[in-house]
N, C-alpha and C positions, 0 to 999 in steps of 0.2 A: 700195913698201917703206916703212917706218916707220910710226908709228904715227900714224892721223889725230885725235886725240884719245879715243880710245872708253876707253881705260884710264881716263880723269879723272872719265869721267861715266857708267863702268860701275855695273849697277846690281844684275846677275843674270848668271853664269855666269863666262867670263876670253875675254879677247882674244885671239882666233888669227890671227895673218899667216900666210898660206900661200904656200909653198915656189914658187919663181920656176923651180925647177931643171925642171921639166917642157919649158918653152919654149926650153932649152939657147939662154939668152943669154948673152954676154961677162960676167963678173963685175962690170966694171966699171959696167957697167947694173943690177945688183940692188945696189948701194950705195945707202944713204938719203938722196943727195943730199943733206947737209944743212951741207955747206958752201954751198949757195945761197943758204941762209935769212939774214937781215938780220937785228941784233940784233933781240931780243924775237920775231925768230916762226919759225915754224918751216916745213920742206920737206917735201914730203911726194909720191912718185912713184905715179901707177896706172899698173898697165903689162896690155895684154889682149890677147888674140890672139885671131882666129877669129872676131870679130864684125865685126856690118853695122849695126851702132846702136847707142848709149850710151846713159845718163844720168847726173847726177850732182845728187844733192840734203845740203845744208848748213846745220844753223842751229846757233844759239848755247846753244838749249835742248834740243837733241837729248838723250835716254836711251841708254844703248849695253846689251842683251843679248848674250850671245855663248856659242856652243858650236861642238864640231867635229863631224862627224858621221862614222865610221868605217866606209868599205862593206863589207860584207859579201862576202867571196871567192866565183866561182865561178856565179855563178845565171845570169848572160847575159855573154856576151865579148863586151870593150870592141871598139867601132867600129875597123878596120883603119886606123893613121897617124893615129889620135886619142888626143892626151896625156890621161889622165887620173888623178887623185889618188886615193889610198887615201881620204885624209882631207881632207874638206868643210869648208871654213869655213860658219859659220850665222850670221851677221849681222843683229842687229834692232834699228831706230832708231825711237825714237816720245817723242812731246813730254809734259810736263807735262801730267798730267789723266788721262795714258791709262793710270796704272798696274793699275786692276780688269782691262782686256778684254787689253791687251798684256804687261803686267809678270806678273813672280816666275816667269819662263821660258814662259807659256803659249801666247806667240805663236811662243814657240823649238818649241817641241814639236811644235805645229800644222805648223809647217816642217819639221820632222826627218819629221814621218809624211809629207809629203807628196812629201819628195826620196824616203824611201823606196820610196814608191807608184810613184811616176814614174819612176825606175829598174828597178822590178820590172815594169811594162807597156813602158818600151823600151832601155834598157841603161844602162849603164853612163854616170854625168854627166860631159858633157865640161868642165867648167871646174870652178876653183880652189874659188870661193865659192857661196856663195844667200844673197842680201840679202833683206829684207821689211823695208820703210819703211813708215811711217803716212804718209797724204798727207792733201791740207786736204781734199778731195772726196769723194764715195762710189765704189762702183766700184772699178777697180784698171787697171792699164797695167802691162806687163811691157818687160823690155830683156833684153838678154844679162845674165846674173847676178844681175841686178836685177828686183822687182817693189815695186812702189807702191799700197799699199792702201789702200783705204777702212774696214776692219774689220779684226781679225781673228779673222773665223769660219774654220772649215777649210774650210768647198764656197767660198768667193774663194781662198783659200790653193793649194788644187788646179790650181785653172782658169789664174790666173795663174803659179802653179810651172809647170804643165803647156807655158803659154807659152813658158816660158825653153828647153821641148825643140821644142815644134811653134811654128815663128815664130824663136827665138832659134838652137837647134841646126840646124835643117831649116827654113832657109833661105826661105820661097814667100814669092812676090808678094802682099802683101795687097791692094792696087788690085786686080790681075787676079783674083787666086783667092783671096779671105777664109774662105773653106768649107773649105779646107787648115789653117789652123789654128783658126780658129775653131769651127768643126763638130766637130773631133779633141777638139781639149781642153774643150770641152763635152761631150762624149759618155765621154772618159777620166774629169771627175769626178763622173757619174753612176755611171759603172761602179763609180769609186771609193768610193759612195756608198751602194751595193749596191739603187740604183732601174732597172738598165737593163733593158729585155723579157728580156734574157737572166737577169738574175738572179733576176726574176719567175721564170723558166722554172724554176730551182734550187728554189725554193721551193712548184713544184708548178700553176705558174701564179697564183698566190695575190698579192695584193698588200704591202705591210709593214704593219703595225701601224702604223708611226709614222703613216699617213695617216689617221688613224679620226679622227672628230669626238669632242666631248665634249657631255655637258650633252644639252638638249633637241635638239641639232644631230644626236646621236647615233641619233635615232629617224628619219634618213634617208640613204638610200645618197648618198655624195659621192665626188668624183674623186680617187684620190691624185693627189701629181705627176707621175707617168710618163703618168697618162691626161690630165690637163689639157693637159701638153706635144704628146702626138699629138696632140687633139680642138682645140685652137688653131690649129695646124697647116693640119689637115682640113677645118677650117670657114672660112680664107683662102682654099684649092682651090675649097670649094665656093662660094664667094661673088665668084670670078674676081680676088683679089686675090693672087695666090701668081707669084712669079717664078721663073724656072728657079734652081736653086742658082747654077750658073755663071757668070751675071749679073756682067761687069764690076762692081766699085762703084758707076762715075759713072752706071749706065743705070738702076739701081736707081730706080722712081716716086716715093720718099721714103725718108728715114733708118729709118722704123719698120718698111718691108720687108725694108730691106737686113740690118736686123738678126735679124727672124724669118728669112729666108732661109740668112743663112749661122750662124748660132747654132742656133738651135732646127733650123729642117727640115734642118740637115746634120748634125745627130746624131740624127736621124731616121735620114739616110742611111749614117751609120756603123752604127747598131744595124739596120738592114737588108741592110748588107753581113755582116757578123760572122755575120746570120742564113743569109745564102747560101752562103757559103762554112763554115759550121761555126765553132765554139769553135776547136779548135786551128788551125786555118789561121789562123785570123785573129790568135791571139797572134803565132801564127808571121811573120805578114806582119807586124805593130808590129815585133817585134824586128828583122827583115828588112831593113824601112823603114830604122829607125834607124840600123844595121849599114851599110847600104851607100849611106845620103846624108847622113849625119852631117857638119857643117859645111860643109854645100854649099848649094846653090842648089836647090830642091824646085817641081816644076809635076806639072800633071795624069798624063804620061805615066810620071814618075818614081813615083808613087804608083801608078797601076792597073798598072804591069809587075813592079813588085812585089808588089803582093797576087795576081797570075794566077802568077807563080814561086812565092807560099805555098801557094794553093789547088790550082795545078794546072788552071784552069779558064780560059776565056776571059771577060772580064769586060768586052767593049765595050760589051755590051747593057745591062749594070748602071748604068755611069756615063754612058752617051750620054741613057737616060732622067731621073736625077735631077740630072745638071746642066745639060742643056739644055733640058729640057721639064718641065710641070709635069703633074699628075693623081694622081688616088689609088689604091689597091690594093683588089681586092675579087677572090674566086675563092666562088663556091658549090657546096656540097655536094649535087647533085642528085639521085643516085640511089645506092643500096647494092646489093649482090648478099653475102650469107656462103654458104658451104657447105665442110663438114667432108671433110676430105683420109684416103685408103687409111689414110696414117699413123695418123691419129690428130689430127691436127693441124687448123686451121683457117685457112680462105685467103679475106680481105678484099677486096674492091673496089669503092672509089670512085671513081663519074665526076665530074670537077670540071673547073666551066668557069669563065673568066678574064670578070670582069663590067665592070671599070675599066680605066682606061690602064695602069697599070704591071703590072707583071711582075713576080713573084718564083718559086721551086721552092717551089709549095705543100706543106706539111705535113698528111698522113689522119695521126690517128694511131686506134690501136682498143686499149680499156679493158679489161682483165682482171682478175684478184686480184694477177697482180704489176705491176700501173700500165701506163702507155700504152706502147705497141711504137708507132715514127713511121716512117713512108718517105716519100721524099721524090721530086717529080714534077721534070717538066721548067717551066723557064722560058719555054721555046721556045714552048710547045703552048697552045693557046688552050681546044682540053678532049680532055681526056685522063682513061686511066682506071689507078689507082694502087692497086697491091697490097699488104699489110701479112698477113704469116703470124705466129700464133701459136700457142701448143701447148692454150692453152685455150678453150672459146668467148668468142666478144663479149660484155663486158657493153655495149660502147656505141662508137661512130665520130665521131668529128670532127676539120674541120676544125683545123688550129692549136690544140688540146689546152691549148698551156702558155703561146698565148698571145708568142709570138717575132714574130709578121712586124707589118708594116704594115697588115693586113687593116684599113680603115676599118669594113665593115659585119661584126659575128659573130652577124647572126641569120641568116643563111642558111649557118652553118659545120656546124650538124646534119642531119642527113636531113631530107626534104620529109615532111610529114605532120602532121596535128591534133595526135597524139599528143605532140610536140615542146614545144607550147605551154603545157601547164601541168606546170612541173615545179621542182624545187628552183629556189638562185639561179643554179644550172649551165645551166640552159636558157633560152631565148633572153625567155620575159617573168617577169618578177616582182612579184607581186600586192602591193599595200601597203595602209595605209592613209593616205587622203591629209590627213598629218596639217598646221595651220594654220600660214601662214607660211613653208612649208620648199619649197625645189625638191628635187625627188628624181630623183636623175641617176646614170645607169649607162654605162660604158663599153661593157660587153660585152651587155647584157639590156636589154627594151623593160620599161621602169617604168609598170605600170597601178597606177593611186590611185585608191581609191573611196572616196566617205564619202555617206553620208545630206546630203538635203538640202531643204527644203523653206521655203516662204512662205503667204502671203496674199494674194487679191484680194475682193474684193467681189462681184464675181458668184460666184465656185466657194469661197471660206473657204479652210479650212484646204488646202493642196496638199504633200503628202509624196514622197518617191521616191528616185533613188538616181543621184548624177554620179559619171564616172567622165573622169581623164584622166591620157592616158599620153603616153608622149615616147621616143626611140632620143636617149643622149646629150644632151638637154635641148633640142634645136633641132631636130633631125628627125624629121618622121612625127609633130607634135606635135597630138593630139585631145584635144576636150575632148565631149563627152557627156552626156544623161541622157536618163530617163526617169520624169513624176511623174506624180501619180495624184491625184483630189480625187473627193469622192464627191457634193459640188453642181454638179449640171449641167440649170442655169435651161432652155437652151434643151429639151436632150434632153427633160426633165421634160414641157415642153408638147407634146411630139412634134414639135416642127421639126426634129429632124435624127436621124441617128444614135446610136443609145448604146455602141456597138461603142469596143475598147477604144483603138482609134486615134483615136475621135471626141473628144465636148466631154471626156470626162473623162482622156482620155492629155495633155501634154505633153513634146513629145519635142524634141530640140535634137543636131545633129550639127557639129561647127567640126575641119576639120582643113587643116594647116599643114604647109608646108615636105615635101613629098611625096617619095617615092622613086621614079623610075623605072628599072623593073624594066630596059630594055632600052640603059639607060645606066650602070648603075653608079655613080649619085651620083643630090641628091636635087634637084628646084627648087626652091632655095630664094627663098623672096617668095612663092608661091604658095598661096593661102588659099581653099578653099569650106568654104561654111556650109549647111547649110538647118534649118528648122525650124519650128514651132507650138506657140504657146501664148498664153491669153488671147483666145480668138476669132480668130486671125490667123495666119498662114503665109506663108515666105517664103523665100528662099537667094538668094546670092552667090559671085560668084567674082571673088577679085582677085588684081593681082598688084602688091607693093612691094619697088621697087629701094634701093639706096642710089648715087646719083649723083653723091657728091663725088668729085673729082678726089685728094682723100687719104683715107687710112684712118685716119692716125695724125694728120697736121702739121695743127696746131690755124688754120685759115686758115677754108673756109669749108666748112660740111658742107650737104650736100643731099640731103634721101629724097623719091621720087616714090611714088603708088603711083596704078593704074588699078582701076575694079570695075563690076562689074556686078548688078545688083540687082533682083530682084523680088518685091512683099510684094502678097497680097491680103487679105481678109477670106474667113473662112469660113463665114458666114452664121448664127451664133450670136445673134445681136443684141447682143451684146456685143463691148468690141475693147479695147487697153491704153487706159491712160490717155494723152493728146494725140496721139488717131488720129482717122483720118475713114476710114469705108467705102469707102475706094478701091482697086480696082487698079493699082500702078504697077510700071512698068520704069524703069531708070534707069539711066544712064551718068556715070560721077562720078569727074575726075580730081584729085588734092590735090598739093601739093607745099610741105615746108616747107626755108626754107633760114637758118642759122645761121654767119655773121661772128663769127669766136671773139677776131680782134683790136679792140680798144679797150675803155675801160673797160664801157661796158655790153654788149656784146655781142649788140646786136640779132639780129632774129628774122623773117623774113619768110613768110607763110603764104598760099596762096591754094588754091580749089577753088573748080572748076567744073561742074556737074550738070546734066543736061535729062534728058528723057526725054517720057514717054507716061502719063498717066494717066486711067483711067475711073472716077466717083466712081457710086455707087451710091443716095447720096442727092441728086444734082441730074436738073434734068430731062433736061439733053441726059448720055445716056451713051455718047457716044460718046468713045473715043480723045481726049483732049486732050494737045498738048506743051506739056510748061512747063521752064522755067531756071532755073537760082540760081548765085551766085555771090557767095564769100567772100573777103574781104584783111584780113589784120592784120598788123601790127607792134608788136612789142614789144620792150621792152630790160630790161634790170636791172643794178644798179651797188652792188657791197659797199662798205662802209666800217669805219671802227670801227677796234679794237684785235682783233684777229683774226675780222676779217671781221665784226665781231657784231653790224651794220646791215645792210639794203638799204632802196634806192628804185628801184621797178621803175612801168615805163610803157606803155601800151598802148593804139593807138587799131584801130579796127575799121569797118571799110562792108562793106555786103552788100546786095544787091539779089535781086529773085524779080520775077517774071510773075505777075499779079493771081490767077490761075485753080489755086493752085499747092493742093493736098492740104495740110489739116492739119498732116501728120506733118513736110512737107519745107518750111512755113516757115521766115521766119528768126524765131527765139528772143530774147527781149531779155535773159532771164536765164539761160538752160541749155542745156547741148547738145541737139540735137534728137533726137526717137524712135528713130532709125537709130543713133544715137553709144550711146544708154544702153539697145538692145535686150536686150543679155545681162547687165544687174543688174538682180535678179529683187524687189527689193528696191524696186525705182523705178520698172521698166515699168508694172505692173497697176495696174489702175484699183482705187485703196482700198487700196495696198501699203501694209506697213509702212511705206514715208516716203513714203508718200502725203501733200499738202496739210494733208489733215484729221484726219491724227495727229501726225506731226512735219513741222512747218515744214522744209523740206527742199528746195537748193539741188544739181545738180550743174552744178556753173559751168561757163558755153560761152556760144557764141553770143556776144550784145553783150558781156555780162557785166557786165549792170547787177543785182547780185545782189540786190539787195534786195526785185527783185519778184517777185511767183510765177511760178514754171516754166512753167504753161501760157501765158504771155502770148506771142504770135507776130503777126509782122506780114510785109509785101510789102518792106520795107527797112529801114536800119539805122545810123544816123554813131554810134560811141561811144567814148567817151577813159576808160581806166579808171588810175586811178593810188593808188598802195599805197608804206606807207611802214612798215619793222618794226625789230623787236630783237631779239635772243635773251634770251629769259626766263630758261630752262633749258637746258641741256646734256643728255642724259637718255644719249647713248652718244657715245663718240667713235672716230677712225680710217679708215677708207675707207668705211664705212657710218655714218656720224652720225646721231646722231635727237635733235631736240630743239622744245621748245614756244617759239613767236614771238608776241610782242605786235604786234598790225599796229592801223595806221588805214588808211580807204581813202573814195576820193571815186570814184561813175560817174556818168558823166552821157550824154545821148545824145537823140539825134531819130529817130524812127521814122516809118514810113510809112505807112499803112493799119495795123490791126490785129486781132486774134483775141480775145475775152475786155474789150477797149476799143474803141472807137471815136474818139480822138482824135489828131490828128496836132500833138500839143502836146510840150516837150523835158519829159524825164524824167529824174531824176536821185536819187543816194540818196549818204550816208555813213554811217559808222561805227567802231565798234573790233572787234576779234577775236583772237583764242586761235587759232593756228594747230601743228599736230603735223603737222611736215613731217620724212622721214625715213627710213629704214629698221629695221622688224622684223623679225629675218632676212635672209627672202629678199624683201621685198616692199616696194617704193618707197609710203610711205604718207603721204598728201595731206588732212588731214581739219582742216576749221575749226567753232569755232563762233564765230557774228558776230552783233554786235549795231548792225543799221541804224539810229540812230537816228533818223535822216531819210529819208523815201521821198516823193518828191513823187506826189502821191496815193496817201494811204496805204490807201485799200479797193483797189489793187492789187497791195499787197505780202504777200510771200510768207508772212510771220507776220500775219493782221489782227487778232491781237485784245493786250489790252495785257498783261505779261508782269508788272511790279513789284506790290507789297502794297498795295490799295488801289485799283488798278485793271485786278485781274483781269480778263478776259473783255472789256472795253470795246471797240468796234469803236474802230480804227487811226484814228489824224488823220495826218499827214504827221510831226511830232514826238513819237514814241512810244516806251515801252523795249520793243524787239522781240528776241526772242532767236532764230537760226535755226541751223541743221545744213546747213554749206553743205560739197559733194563737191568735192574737188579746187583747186587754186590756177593762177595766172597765172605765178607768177617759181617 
């Protein structure tokens, strides 16, 4: 009682104390105590009932807005033995500076809509007020009455109003059970938001508008938020990172699960109940809820016997699977039977079987002129066949229609058959073109992207044809493809081989990723084979890469392994890429890089280890030969500056091979080797466009002494590479930055035997560089041009002739102005 100053430093609306009479206290307790107060200050009583936690925040600059909010009679009956107020006090306090986002009533508003909301999904407000405080932080924290914001936008305004009922009213454990309120009111201000499956469903299964890209963005399919939320979800399951919702707190593997767990994947499981038990039950059961554990204490049993008293249904199977155990949902559409009924009528049947762990009452629905007729199956049944009567024939059958359940995969929600495969964007792929820059990603459809594509080599000229790559969701079943055609084919011409269209003049190339298998219901993901021919040579791989850090999220230390297996020959063309040797090899080749995200530079540990079998074609013994290799590096890097706008990053490197080793799988003193830069088509062929002898042309690896040409390779390797920049330009800013860097860099390094040299002397280069490091769009781009001035022997470097006015053309001295096209960076 009395007033704690808001009158003084009201700014926007009037002060309302609200009425103490609800809590039938003695009189003498709603007096303003203010005979306590000591000259100059004043007294001032909170008095609360019915809560399990407080807060209380005070400053000297505080703003006071204020209005009362007026319930509306009649829509849901107040909670039995629960006081509540016609009229709501609406409280908002926020400091100097914030009058654009919070003042002239706007953050009052945002709060009046949202008590309203929140009593319209569960009854009637049990208490006097609703506070919304600006706090110093982002985010928001709620209490009874009270919430503390970081903004105010109305989707924090929801989530934490929504607090004050699920957590503040209804009472749960958040240690034990955080998916009781966290899950709820996540999922309450989606609804409220008009993004949840179900409201999709409203809309015809369609997504909102507000999700659409703009600009050149606009020319590819993207996720709204309701799919990004599921497919995050979906792709921790699939990556074995997913906890049961149920999950105590403390058992939680990190903060970053705990949080996708009971926020995101348990409004998952709210919009997957709501989906099981129907729309009205499920209002039914919120009001329910509210109604009969309002100001009490709320656990798992108290929630699932009341949504089985809404629905009517037994619901242990529901919550035993999404809070105890984890997996995804998938049911395919296998087979149809239609045939037209005595009546008149027509009687549907689809057989659908349950393909993943979870469980839901699948949805057939079947298409008419007057929209989709749904029925709905059993939970229980693993395949079952599900009937759907309507008065006109079928124009069409599928699974989940509008789009409600949790089905992670919707290309098997149509009938089996070719015909499925090419059709509008309602059918399961859609043809695009793949336009440059852009990922193109579909929730529901496999995205094929095709564009023209073609190069140059020296043997075949000009090679035209056509790549094609598609993706489910952007990570699974991801293929890339082509097919090109050149119409110089040296060998065929003399009659050494084939001219057939798979011979010298096809090149073909198949890569696909992250597989699906058919008889598990999800896909392997890590799992990669390749095979292919082009440029006189053929070969494929199968590998498979983990991620082996102990966190997902907690910046400690991260770890990816991957294993493969590999086999490349020669085709007998007389021709092969550029730094190939006629051999055939097998190979077994393990990698593993690990990343220390604590201290300032955040070193980097790398190593890979290869052997195998090779028979070379041009030596005398061809027999079987084993050979090894083996790679280490370390690197760090270290920002500085005034918003980061230096680094100095470091890098040493050893590597060792077995005398007898192929060509292709030496160690490199300047570029990745044949295997790393098989599939840029741009670099492999021998005479490519950044071939040596058109554009000086670097893709950094190996030692990463870059200033000497690519083809240089040897049997070992010591090298320290170290780089020092600045930010030039800015060119974009935000979670994608891209901007040009002024660098200098020194390499230097001792080799061992060699390819293209023959001396076992140190080697070393510097210079300056223009680096555009950054993202365009969708694509992390890595591209310098560098000027070595120094190469110690300079008829080995990558650029050998002189670049400046005056001494064009001039073969290379070790101090010369070199200009190169180097691929890729170090930090």
């Amino acid at each position: 009682s009395g007033d704690p100053g808001w009158e003084r430093v009201k700014r926007f609306g009037e002060v309302y104390l609200p009425s103490l009479a609800p809590y039938r206290l003695p009189v003498a307790t709603m007096v303003a105590g203010a005979d306590s107060a000591r000259a100059g200050e004043k007294a001032v009583r909170f008095h609360a009932e019915n809560i399990h936690e407080f807060a209380w925040s005070t400053s000297p600059d505080y703003r006071y807005e204020g209005i009362f909010y007026v319930r509306p009679r009649g829509e849901v009956a107040p909670p039995d033995g629960v006081p509540v107020w016609d009229t709501v006090a609406i409280n908002v306090l926020y400091r100097p500076g914030d009058e654009k986002s919070w003042g002239d009533g706007g953050a009052i508003a945002r709060t009046k809509v949202a008590l309203e909301w929140l009593e319209h999904v569960y009854g009637p407000y049990a208490y006097p007020m609703m506070a919304n405080i600006h706090r110093l932080d982002g985010g928001g924290t709620e209490f009874p009455m009270m919430m503390m914001n970081g903004s105010s936008g109305q989707g924090l305004i929801l989530h934490e109003g929504g607090h004050v009922f699920t957590f503040g009213i209804l009472a749960n454990n958040e240690w034990r059970s955080g998916w009781m309120d966290e899950g709820l009111t996540s999922y309450q201000t989606s609804w409220a938001e008009g993004v949840t499956p179900q409201d999709r469903a409203r809309r015809g299964g369609r997504d909102s508008s507000f999700f659409r890209a703009s600009g050149y963005r606009r020319l590819a399919p993207r996720l709204s938020g309701t799919d990004r939320l599921q497919l995050s979800q979906y792709r921790l399951d699939m990556l074995g990172r997913a906890q049961p919702v149920g999950t105590r707190s403390d058992l939680f593997r990190e903060f970053g699960i705990y949080n996708d767990m009971i926020y995101s994947r348990a409004e998952l499981m709210y919009g997957a109940l709501r989906d099981a038990i129907g729309d009205s039950a499920f209002v039914a059961f919120m009001h329910r809820y509210y109604k009969d554990w309002a100001l009490q204490h709320v656990d798992e049993r108290a929630m699932r016997s009341t949504a089985e008293l809404a629905s009517g249904q037994q619901l242990g199977w529901f919550f035993d699977q999404w809070l105890r155990h984890t997996g995804l949902t998938d049911y395919a559409l296998v087979k149809v039977q239609q045939k037209r009924q005595p009546d008149g009528s027509w009687l549907t049947r689809g057989k659908v079987k349950r393909r993943a762990e979870y469980r839901e009452p699948p949805p057939l629905g079947v298409l008419t002129s007057a929209g989709w007729t749904i029925a709905r199956g059993s939970a229980s049944a693993d395949e079952q066949w599900i009937e759907v009567r309507t008065a006109e024939k079928p124009k069409g059958v599928q699974l989940d229609p509008l789009r409600t359940t949790e089905d992670w995969d919707r290309r098997n929600d149509l009938p089996p058959g070719l015909s499925r495969l090419w059709r509008d964007e309602d059918g399961p792929v859609r043809v695009r073109f793949d336009w440059p820059f852009l990922d193109q990603v579909s929730r529901d459809n496999v995205i094929l992207a095709l564009t023209p594509i073609g190069w140059t080599s020296a043997p075949n000229g000009p090679i035209l044809g056509l790549r094609s790559r598609s993706n489910y969701q952007g990570v699974v079943d991801r293929d890339e493809s082509g097919v090109v055609f050149t119409t110089d084919r040296p060998a065929a011409a003399a009659g050494h081989v084939s001219s057939n269209w798979y011979g010298e003049g096809a090149h073909l190339w198949a890569i696909h990723e992250n597989p699906t298998i058919p008889w598990k219901g999800r896909p392997l993901m890590g799992l990669r084979t390749t095979a292919w021919t082009f440029d006189g040579a053929a070969g494929g791989e199968v590998s498979y890469s983990w991620d082996a850090s102990r966190f997902l999220y907690a910046r400690t230390v991260s770890t990816t392994r991957s294993i493969g297996v590999t086999y490349t020959a020669p085709r007998g063309f007389g021709y092969l890429p550029a730094r190939w040797e006629a051999a055939r090899i097998a190979e077994l080749k393990f990698d593993e890089t690990s990343r220390q995200w604590r201290g300032a530079w955040s070193p980097q540990v790398g190593i890979s280890i290869a052997g195998g079998l090779a028979r070379s074609d041009a030596r005398t013994s061809r027999s079987n030969e084993p050979y090894g290799r083996g790679e280490l590096w370390v690197k760090g890097g270290k920002a500085f500056g005034v918003d980061t706008a230096g680094f100095l990053s470091a890098r040493a490197y050893l590597a060792h091979s077995t005398a007898n080793m192929p060509y292709q799988r030496r160690i490199f003193i300047s570029a990745r080797d044949p295997y790393q830069t098989l599939f840029n088509h741009f670099v492999r062929p021998r005479g490519g466009l950044l071939a040596p002898e058109h554009v000086a042309t670097v893709p950094l690896g190996g030692a990463g002494l870059r200033g000497y040409d690519p083809g240089m390779a040897g049997d070992g390797m010591i090298a320290l590479n170290l780089e020092q920049g600045v930010r030039a330009l800015s060119l974009a800013a935000g979670q994608r930055p891209l901007a040009l860097w002024a660098t200098a860099f020194v390499d230097a390094g001792m080799p061992r035997g060699g390819v293209l040299y023959s001396l076992d002397n140190p080697l070393g280069d510097a210079g300056v560089g223009l680096v555009l490091r950054g993202w365009i769009y969708d694509r992390d781009v890595r591209v310098r041009l560098d000027a070595p001035f120094y190469v110690r022997y300079g008829k080995l470097a990558a650029a050998r002739r002189e670049f400046t006015p005056g001494t064009f053309g001039r073969p290379y001295r070790d101090f010369a102005s070199r200009v190169q096209l180097t691929l890729g960076s170090f930090w």
